[in-house]
C-alpha positions in Angstrom: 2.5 53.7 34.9 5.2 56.4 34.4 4.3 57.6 37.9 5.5 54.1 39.1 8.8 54.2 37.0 9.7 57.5 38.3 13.2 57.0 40.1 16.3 59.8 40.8 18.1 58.5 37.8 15.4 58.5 35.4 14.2 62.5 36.5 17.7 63.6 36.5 18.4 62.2 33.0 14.9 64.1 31.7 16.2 67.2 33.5 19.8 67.2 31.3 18.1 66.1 28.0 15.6 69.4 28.4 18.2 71.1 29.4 20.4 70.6 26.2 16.3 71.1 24.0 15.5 74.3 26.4 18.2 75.5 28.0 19.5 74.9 31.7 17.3 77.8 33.0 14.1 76.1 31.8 14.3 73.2 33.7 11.9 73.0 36.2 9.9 70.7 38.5 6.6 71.5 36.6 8.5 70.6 32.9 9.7 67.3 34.4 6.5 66.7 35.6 4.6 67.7 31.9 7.7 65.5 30.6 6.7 62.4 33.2 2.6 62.7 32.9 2.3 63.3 36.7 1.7 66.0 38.9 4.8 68.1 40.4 4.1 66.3 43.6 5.1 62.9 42.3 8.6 64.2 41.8 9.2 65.5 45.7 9.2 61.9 46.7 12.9 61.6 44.6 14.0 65.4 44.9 13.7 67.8 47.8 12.8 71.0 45.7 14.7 72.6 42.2 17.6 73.1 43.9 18.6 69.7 45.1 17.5 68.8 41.2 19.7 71.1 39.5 22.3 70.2 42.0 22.0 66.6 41.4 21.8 67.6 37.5 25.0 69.2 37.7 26.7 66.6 39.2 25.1 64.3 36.3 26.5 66.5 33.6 29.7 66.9 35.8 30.5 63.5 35.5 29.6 62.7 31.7 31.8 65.6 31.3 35.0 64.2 33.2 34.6 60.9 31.6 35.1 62.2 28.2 37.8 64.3 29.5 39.6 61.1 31.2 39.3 58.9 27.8 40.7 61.8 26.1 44.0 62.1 28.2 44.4 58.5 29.0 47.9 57.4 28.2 49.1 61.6 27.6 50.8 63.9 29.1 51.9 67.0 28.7 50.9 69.2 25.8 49.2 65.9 23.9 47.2 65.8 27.4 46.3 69.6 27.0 44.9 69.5 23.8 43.0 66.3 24.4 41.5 67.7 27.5 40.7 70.9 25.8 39.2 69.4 23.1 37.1 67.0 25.0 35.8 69.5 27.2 35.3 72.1 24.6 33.2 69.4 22.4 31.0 68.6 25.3 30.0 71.9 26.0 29.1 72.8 22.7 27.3 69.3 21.9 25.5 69.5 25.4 24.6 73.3 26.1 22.1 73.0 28.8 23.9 70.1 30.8 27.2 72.0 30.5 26.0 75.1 31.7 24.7 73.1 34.9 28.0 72.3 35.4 28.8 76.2 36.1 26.4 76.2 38.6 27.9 77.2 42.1 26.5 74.0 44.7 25.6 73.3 48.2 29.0 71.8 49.4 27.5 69.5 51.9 25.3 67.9 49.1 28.9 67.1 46.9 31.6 66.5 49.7 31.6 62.7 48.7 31.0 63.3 45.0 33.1 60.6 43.0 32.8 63.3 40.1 34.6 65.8 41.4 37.3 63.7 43.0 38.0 62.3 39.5 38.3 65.7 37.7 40.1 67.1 40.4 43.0 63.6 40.2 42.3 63.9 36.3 43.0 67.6 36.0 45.7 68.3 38.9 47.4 64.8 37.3 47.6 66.5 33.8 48.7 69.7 35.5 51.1 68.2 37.6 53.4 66.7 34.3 54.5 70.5 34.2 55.9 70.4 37.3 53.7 72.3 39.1 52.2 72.5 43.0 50.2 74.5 44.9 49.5 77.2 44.9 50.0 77.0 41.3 48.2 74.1 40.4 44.7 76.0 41.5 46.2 79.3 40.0 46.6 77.0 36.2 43.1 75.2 37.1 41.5 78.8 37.3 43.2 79.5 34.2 42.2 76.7 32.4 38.5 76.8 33.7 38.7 80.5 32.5 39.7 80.1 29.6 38.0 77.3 28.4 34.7 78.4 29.6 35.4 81.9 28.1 35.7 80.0 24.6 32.8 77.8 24.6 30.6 80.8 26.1 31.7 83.3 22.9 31.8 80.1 20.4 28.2 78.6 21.4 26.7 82.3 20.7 28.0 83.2 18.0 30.2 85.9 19.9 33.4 85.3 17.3 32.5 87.6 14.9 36.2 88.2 12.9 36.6 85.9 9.5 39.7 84.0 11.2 38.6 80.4 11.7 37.3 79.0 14.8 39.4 76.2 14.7 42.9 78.0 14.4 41.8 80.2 17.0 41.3 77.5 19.8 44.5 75.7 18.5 46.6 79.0 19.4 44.2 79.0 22.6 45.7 75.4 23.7 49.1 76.2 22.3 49.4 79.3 24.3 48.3 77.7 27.3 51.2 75.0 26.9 53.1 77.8 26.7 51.9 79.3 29.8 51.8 76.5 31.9 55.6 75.2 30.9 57.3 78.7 31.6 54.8 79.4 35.1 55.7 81.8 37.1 56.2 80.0 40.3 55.1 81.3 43.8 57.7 81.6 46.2 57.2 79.3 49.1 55.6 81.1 52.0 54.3 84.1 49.9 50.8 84.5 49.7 
């Protein structure tokens, strides 16, 4: 029986749910299988091998994450659009450890070239990045900076890495208000320079 109700969808959605219980690194094609009742050979008819499954997992997470992100910034801009992305991301990764850390996976670009996903977080975050006035190259320049930063956070946060008695909370509100900062006084790249 749950060999017959095996499908993509239903493997990749086991795959982030033990990857939030066990951590990213743990999920395999033999725990799915445990997870299922079948033998690892059931699964190769829906995934080519762990790769294309952590792929399609980080895609998965990927997109849950951006969809929080876009209801968070819907109708913002500007710093209000900065703090509601930040805060979106930054509870996602924390609430969904082993799914986020999928998404900081580096992926075969020929399996996500059409990826709905990232097109929408890249229109969602270049659009919120784009109300300070900037352009490239300094929109991927503030996108690295942001990705940084963010990641930086949740990595030292989720471990326990903030060891000073300042709260957490105060700290990533002078995180996002710095950034605002940043981002509305950016040094912008001459045109032609490299």
């Amino acid at each position: 029986m749950a060999r017959a109700g095996l499908t993509v969808d239903r493997i990749v959605a086991a795959a982030a749910e033990l990857a939030d219980e066990a951590g990213f690194e743990k999920v395999s094609l033999s725990a799915l299988a445990r997870r299922f009742g079948v033998k690892d050979a059931s699964l190769y008819s829906h995934v080519r091998n762990l790769n294309d499954l952590r792929t399609r997992l980080a895609l998965h997470a990927g997109g849950e994450l951006i969809d929080r992100i876009a209801a968070a910034v819907a109708g913002r801009a500007g710093r209000d659009a900065l703090a509601a992305f930040a805060g979106a991301y930054r509870s996602y990764a924390l609430e969904h450890p082993g799914r986020y850390a999928a998404t900081q996976i580096r992926v075969d670009q020929s399996m996500v070239a059409d990826s709905p996903a990232l097109r929408r977080t890249a229109e969602i975050t270049y659009g919120m990045l784009r109300a300070y006035g900037l352009s490239e190259p300094d929109l991927t320049d503030a996108v690295r900076l942001l990705r940084s930063t963010f990641h930086g956070y949740c990595a030292l946060e989720s471990t326990g890495g903030f060891g000073a008695p300042r709260d957490v909370e105060a700290s990533w509100d002078k995180t996002v208000e710095a950034l605002h900062i940043a981002l509305s006084h950016w040094p912008r790249e001459a045109r032609g320079a490299r």
